[in-house]
C-alpha positions as CSV (number, residue, x, y, z in Angstrom):
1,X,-28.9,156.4,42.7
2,X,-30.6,155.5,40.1
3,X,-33.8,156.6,38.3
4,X,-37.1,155.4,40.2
5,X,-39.3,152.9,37.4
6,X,-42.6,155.1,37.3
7,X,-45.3,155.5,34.9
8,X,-45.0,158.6,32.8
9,X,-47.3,160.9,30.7
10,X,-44.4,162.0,28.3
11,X,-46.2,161.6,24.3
12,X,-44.8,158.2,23.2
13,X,-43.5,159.3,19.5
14,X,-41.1,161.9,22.0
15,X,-39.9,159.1,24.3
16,X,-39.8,156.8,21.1
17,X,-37.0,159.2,20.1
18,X,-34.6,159.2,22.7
19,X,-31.6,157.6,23.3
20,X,-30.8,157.4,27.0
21,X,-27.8,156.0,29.1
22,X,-27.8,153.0,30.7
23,X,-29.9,154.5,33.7
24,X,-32.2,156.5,31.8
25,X,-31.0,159.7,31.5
26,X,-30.3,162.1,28.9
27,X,-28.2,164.7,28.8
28,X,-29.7,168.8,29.2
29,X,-27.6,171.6,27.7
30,X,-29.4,175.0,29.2
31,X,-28.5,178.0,26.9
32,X,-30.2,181.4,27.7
33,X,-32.4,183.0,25.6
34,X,-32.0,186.2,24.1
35,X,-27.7,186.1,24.9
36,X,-27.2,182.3,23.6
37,X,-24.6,181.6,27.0
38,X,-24.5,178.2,27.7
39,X,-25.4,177.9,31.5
40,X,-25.7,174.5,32.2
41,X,-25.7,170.6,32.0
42,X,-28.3,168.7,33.8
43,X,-30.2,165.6,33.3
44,X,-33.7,164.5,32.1
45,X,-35.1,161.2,31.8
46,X,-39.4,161.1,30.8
47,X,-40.6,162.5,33.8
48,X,-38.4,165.3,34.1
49,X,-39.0,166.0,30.3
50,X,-42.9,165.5,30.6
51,X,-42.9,168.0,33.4
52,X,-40.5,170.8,31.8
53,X,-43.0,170.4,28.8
54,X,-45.8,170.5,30.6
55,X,-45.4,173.0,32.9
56,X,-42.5,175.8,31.4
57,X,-40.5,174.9,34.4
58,X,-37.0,173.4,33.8
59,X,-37.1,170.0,35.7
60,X,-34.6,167.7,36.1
61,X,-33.2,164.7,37.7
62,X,-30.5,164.8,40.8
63,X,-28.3,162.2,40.7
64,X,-26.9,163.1,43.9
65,X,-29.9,163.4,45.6
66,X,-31.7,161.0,43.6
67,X,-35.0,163.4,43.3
68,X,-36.0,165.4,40.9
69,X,-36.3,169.2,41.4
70,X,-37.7,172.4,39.7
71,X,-34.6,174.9,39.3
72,X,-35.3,178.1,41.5
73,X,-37.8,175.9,44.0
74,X,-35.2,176.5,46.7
75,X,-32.8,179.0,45.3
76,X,-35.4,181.5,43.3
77,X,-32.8,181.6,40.5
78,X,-36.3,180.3,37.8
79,X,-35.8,178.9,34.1
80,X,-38.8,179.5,32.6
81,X,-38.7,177.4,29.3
82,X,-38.6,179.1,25.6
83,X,-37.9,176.0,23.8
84,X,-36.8,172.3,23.9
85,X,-35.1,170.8,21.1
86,X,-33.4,167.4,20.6
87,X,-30.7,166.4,18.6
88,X,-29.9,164.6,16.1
89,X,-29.1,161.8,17.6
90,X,-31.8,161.8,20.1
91,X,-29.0,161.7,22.9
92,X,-29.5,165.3,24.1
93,X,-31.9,168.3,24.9
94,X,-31.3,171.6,23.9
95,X,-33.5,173.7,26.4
96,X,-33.7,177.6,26.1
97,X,-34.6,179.0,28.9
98,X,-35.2,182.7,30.1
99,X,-32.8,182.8,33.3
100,X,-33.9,184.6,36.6
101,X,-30.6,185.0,39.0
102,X,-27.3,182.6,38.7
103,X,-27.7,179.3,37.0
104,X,-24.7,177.7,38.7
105,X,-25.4,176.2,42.2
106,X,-22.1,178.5,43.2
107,X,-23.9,182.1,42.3
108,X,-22.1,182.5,39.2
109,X,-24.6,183.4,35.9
110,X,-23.0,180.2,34.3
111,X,-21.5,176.7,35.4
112,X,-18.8,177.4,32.5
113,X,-16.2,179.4,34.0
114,X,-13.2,177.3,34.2
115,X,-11.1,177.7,30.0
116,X,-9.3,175.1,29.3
117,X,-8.2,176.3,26.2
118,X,-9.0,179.3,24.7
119,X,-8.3,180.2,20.5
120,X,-6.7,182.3,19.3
């Protein structure tokens, strides 16, 4: 399902600087504040951004359900938002966020639990 065409509020010289994919996405790494753990990968596209931005509340598009939703509106497992940053390439969001409960829709603290390969 694909992002809905809306209008959006998101400051033009921030939307000017995005690179999205083909249906208007760009990628979200969450990493907690304070411990640096990476918890999660969601999407954005303006809206989502606008609203994360303008309310403190991580907000992101579903693309399963096709909706977007405030993390911890059903689950009460809140991001509230320390910092967004983009990258260099304007392809993805850094967000910091200050983590109430399990970031993973499974319970766990983070949605990075399976190594693939681990150094030495």
């Amino acid at each position: 399902m694909s992002v809905p065409e809306a209008e959006t509020t998101l400051d033009p010289a921030i939307a000017a600087r995005l690179k999205r994919t083909p249906d208007g996405l760009v990628a979200a790494v969450v990493q907690e504040h304070g411990t640096g753990d990476v918890l999660m990968l969601a999407w954005m596209d303006d809206e989502a951004l606008h609203r994360t931005l303008s309310t403190g509340k991580a907000t992101y598009w579903s693309r399963s359900r096709g909706e977007y939703w405030v993390k911890g509106a059903t689950s009460g497992h809140h991001q509230r938002v320390v910092k967004v940053s983009l990258d260099c390439d304007g392809d993805a969001l850094l967000v910091t966020v200050v983590q109430t409960g399990a970031a993973c829709h499974t319970g766990t603290h983070t949605c990075f639990t399976d190594d693939l390969l681990e150094g030495q």
